[in-house]
C-alpha positions in Angstrom: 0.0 0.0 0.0 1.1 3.9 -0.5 0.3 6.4 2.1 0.4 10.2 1.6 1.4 12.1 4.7 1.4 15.8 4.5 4.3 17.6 6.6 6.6 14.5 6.7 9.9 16.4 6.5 10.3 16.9 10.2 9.4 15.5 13.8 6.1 13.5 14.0 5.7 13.8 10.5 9.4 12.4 9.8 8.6 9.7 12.3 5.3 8.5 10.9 7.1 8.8 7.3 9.6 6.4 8.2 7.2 4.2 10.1 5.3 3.5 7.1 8.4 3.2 5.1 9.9 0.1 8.1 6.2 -1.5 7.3 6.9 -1.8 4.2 4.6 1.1 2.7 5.4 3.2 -0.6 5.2 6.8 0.8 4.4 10.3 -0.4 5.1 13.5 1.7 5.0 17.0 1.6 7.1 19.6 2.5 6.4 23.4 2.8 9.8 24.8 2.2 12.9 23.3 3.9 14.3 21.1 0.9 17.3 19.7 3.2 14.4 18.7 6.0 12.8 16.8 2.7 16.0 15.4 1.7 17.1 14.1 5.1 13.5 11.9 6.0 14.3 10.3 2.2 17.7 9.7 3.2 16.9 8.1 6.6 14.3 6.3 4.4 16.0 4.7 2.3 18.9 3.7 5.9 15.6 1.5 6.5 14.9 -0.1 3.1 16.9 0.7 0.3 14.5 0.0 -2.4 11.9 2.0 -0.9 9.2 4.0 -2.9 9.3 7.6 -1.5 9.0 11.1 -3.3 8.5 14.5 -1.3 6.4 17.3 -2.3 7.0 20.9 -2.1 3.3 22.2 -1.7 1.5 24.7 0.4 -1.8 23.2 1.7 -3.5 26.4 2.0 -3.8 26.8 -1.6 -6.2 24.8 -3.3 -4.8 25.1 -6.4 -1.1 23.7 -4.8 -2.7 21.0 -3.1 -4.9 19.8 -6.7 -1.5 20.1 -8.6 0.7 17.5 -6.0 -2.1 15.1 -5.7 -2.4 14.5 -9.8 1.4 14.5 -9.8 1.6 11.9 -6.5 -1.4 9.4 -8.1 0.8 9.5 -11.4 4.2 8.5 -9.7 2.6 6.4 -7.4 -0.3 5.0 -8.9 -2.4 4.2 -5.9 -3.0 5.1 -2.6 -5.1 3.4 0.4 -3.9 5.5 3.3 -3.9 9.5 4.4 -2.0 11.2 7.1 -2.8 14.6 7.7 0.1 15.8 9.6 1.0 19.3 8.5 -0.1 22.3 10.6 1.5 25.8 12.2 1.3 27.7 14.6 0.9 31.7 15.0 0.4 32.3 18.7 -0.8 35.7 20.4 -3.4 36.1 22.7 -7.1 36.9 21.0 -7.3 40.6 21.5 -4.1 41.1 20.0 -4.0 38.7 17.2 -4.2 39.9 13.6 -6.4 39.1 11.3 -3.4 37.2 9.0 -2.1 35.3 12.5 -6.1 33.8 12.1 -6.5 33.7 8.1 -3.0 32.1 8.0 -3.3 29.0 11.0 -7.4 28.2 10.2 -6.1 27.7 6.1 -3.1 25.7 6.7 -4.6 24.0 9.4 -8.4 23.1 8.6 -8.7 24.2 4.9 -5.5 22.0 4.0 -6.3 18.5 5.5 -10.0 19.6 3.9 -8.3 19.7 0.4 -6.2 17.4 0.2 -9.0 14.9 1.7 -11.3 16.1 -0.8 -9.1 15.3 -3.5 -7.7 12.1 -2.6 -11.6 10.9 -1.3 -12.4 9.9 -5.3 -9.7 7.9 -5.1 -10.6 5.8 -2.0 -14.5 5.4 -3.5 -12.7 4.0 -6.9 -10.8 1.5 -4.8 -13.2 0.9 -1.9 -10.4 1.0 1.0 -9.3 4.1 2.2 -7.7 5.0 5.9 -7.8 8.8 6.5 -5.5 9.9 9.6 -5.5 13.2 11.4 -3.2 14.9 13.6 -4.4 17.3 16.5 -3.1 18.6 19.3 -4.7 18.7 23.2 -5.0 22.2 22.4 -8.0 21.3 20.5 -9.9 21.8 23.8 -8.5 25.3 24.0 -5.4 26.8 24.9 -4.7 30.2 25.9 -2.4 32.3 23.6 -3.6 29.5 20.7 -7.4 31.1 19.6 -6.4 30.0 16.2 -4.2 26.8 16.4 -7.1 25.9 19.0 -9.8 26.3 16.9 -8.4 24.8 13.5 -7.5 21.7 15.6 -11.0 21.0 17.1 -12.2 21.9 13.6 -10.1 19.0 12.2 -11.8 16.8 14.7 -15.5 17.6 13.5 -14.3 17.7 9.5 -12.8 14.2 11.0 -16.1 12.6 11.9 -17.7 14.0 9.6 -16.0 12.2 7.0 -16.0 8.8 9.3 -19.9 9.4 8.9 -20.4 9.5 5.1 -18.0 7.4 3.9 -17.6 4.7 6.5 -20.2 2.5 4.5 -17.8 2.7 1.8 -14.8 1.4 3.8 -13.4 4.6 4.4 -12.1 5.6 8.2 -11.4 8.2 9.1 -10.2 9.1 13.0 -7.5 11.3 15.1 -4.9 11.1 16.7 -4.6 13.3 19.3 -0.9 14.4 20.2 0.6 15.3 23.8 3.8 16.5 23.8 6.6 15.5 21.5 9.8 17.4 21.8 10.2 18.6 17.6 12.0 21.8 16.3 8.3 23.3 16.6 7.6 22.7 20.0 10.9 23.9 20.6 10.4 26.5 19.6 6.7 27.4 21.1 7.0 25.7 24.5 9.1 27.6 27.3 11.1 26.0 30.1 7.6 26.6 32.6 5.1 25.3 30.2 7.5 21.9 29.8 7.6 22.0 33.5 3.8 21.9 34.0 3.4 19.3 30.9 6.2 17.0 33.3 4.2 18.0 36.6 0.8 16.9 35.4 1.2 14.4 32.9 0.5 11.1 34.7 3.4 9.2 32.8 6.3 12.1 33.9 7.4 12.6 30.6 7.1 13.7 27.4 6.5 11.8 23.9 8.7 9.9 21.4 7.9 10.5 17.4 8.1 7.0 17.2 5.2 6.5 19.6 2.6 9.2 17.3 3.4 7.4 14.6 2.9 3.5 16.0 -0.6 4.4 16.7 -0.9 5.9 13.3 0.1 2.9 10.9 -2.3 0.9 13.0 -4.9 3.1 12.1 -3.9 2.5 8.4 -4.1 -1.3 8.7 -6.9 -3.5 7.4 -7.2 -4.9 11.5 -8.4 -1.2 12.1 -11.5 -1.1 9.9 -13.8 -1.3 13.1 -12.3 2.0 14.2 -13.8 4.6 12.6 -15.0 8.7 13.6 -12.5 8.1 16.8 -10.0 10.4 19.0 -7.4 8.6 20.3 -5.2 10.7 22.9 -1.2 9.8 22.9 -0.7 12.0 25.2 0.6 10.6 28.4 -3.2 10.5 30.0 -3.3 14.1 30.0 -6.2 15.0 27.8 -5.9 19.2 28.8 -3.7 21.3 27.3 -2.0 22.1 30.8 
């Protein structure tokens, strides 16, 4: 089977890239702009199995037109695909009364109008084939987060576009679920979580310590897997047990 993961360049995406790459997966990613990031996850890639079938994408998922172009090119080199991850998301933080108008337009389209396109354009795919496993990556923020209106709110919209989906095309063996994601130490988390917030996440998460990429993307390739077709319109936390953003 091929999967298309968007965002698969760096951190959780990287990790669920190469996961479905060790299970012997063809894999398409995306990328938004680092071309070394790309280069690296195909290099580590093909460390795993040589003869692998992986091509990254340069697209940005807020434009429609961007995200129609990749897809035709990705079914063309790859032929088929039974599996999406929608992975690729960012984050524009301010607190509501001082957030712009471009902090919002720029988080809600990248964020909930790009797993929408790219779902709508592969969901044709999935009817023609009758199998298809739609994954999608959201954050405990989803239940709101202060400084986050925007990240908040495209991420709890990802879980209602998410069931949703699961609803209409789950009698057409389509699934379609979340994975909800505590925290995973990645060059963005890095760079948006200070020294106090990690120390609350440590305080109150009942395992006492963060996340492995490795984990996020475990739960993920399940949820791709023909043994997962009972599971459909679900959240599933790996998070630790914490299911508040702290």
């Amino acid at each position: 089977m091929n999967v298309f993961v968007t965002g698969g360049s760096r951190g959780i995406g990287r990790g669920i890239v190469l996961k479905m790459i060790k299970e012997g997966y063809g894999c398409a990613f995306t990328y938004a702009g680092n071309v070394e990031a790309a280069e690296e996850t195909i290099r580590q890639a093909k460390e795993i199995r040589k003869d692998c079938s992986i091509i990254s994408y340069k697209m940005d998922q807020s434009k429609v037109s961007e995200v129609e172009s990749v897809l035709e090119n990705a079914i063309k080199d790859f032929g088929d695909f039974g599996a999406l991850v929608n992975n690729a998301a960012i984050l524009k933080d301010n607190v509501l009364a001082f957030m712009s108008d471009e902090e919002w337009d720029d988080v809600i389209k990248t964020n909930l109008y790009g797993p929408f396109y790219v779902t709508r354009g592969l969901l044709m795919h999935f009817l023609s084939n009758k199998f298809g496993r739609i994954i999608s990556i959201s954050s405990l923020s989803q239940g709101g987060s202060s400084g986050q209106a925007n990240y908040a709110a495209s991420k709890a919209g990802l879980v209602a576009l998410s069931q949703t989906i699961a609803r209409e095309y789950g009698p057409k063996k389509i699934t379609s679920n979340v994975v909800v994601v505590g925290y995973v130490p990645t060059d963005m988390t890095k760079e948006n979580m200070n020294n106090e917030l990690s120390k609350i996440w440590m305080d109150y998460c009942p395992t006492r310590r963060v996340g492995k990429p490795e984990e996020i993307a475990d739960a993920v390739y399940y949820l791709t897997t023909e043994n997962a077709g009972f599971i459909n319109g679900e959240v599933l936390h790996v998070t630790g047990g914490l299911t508040y953003a702290p």
